[in-house]
C-alpha positions, -999 to 999 in steps of 0.1 A, spaced: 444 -57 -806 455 -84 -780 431 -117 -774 425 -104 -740 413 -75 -756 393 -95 -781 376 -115 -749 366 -85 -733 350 -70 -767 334 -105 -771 320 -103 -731 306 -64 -738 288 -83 -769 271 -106 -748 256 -85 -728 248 -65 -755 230 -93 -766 211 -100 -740 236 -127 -729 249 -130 -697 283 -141 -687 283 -172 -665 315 -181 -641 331 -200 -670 329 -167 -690 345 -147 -660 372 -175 -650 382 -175 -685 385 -138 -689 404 -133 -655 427 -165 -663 435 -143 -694 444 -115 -676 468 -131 -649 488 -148 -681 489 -109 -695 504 -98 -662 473 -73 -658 460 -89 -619 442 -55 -615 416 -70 -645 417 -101 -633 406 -88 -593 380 -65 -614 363 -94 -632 362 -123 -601 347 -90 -586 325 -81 -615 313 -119 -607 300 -118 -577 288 -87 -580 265 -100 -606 252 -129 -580 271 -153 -596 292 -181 -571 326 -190 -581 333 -226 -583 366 -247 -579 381 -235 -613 374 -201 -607 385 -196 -573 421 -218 -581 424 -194 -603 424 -165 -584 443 -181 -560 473 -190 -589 471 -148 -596 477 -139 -557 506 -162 -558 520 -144 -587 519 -115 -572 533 -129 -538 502 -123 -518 504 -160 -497 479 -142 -472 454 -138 -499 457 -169 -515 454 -192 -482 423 -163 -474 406 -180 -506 414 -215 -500 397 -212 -465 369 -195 -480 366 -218 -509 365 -245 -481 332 -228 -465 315 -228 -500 321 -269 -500 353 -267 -523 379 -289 -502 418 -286 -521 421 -315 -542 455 -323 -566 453 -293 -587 444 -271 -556 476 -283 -540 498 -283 -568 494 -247 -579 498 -235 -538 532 -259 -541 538 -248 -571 539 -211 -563 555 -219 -529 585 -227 -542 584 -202 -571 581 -175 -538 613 -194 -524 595 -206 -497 603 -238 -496 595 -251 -463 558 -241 -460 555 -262 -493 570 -292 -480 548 -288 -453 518 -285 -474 537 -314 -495 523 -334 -462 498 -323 -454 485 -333 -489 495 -370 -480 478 -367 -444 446 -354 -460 443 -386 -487 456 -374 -517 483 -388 -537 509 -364 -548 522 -367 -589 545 -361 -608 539 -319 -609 541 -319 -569 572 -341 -568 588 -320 -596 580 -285 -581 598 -295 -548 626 -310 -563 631 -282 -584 632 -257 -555 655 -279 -536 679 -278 -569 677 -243 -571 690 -241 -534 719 -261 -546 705 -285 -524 717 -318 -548 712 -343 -525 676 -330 -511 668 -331 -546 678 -364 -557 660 -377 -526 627 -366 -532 633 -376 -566 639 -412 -553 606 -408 -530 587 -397 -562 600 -433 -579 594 -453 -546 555 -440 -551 552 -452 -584 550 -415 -597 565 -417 -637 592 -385 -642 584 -361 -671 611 -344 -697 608 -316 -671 618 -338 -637 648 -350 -660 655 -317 -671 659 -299 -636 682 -327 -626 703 -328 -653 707 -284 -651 714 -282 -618 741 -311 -616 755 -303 -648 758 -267 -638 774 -272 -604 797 -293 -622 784 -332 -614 784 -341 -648 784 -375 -645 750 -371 -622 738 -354 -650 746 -380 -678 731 -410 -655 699 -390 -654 701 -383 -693 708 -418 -701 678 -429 -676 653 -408 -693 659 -426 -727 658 -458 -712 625 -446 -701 612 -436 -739 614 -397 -717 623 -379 -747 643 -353 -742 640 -314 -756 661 -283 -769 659 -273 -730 673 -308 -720 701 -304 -745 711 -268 -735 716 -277 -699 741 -307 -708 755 -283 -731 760 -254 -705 778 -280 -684 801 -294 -700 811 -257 -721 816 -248 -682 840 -280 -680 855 -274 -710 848 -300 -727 837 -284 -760 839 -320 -785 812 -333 -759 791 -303 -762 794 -306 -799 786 -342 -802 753 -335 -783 745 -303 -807 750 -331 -837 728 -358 -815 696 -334 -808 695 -325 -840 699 -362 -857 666 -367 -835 645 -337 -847 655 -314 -819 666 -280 -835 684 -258 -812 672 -226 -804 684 -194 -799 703 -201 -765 720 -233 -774 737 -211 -803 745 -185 -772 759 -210 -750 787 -222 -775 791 -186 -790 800 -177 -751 821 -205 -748 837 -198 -782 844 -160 -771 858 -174 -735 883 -194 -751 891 -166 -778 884 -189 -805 868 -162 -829 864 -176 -862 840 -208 -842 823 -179 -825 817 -158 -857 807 -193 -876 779 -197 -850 766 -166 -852 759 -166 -890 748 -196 -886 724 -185 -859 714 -158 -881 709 -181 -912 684 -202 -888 662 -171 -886 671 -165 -846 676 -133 -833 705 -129 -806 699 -111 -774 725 -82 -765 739 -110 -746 750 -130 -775 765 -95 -789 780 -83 -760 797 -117 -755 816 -108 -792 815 -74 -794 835 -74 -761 862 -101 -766 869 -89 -797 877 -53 -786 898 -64 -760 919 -86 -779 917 -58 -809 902 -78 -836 889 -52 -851 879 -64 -888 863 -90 -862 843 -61 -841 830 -50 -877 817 -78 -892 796 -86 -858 782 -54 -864 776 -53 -897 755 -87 -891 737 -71 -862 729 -40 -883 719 -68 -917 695 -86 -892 677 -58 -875 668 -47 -910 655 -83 -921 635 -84 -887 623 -51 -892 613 -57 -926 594 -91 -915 575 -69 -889 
């Protein structure tokens, strides 16, 4: 039994009880079932709601509003911004962030950055969340510069950058090959106290792998884990693929034990990336060791479930 599942049992008790569900009760249940990816519950309880006279208040209506956006429905969601304006909810921050937020996540960036001002125009003061959803959508664009100037605005405002504004910076100029962009930023955020995380690492790492420059991405798969960072389950892929590319099988085989050893389960991507350099270059004591692992660690997994 899921915990949504558990909530709704809970809600059916209540009422069995003689308890009735308050908007707190229905905002919870229908945030529960947006993060479960079932919106048809989630429209059924903010429905259930008012159907029982109840009037959703800021939290509950944001909420809805972060579920249409999920689902892509912008119509919807401005629908219940205007209507939570009638009922004396103006946007605030949060209000803001989540339609920027899920803007950008549509890939409409330019009806954020609109609403990015009209925010400003209307008072508020935009943080770090804002500043980091926009510049994120810029970097996804592959627009660098764009990205590194709202960046800039966000510092001219006094706004302090996360481990996530770091992190987008460093991925999308390390991936596009600007890895020196990508290093200034990295060495900023520790002059900052920003620590970095596994995701941080594995973006430097997928650079510089893409360079080439394997003792580089080695030295900073020694540094995260000298400061309590373990790598996870892609950092192992990204030097496995790296490994394979350069047909350096034994490194690539090493990893994948070692992977293995850590408790971390590859993807068919990590497997693929073996099982099909080794065919084509014939290894094929190679080809059946991978798959004699694959076959040992199904049955440990399968044994854990």
């Amino acid at each position: 039994m899921g915990d949504l599942e558990i909530a709704q049992n809970l809600k059916e008790d209540m009422i069995s009880n003689g308890i009735h569900p308050d908007v707190v009760t229905y905002t919870i249940l229908g945030n529960a079932s947006y993060k479960a990816g079932q919106t048809f519950m989630a429209k059924h309880f903010f429905d259930e709601m008012l159907h029982a006279g109840l009037t959703p208040d800021r939290v509950a209506y944001t909420t809805r509003i972060v579920g249409e956006l999920i689902l892509g429905d912008t119509t919807k969601a401005f629908s219940l911004q205007e209507e939570m304006l009638a009922k004396g909810f103006p946007p605030d921050l949060v209000t803001y962030n989540v339609f920027i937020h899920g803007l950008c996540k549509l890939d409409n960036l330019e009806e954020a950055s609109g609403l990015l001002e009209k925010m400003v125009n209307d008072g508020h003061v935009p943080d770090h969340v804002t500043y980091t959803s926009i510049i994120h959508a810029h970097l996804e664009k592959g627009h660098l510069k764009k990205g590194r100037e709202v960046f800039h605005d966000m510092l001219s405002k006094g706004q302090i950058p996360t481990v996530v504004t770091y992190t987008v910076l460093i991925h999308a100029h390390a991936l596009r090959g600007r890895l020196e962009l990508a290093f200034t930023y990295f060495s900023e955020m520790l002059e900052k106290d920003v620590v970095p995380n596994v995701i941080t690492y594995n973006a430097l790492m997928i650079g510089l792998c893409k360079a080439r420059r394997m003792d580089q991405a080695y030295k900073f798969f020694s540094e995260m884990e000298g400061r309590g960072i373990f790598p996870n389950k892609y950092t192992y892929t990204i030097l496995i693929n790296e490994n394979c590319d350069i047909r350096n099988w034994p490194e690539a085989l090493r990893l994948y034990k070692h992977m293995l050893d850590r408790g971390f389960q590859p993807d068919s991507c990590t497997h693929n990336a073996l099982l099909k350099q080794l065919e084509k270059d014939y290894k094929v004591h190679a080809v059946q060791q991978v798959e004699s692992l694959i076959h040992s660690s199904e049955k440990i997994l399968g044994a854990k479930r």
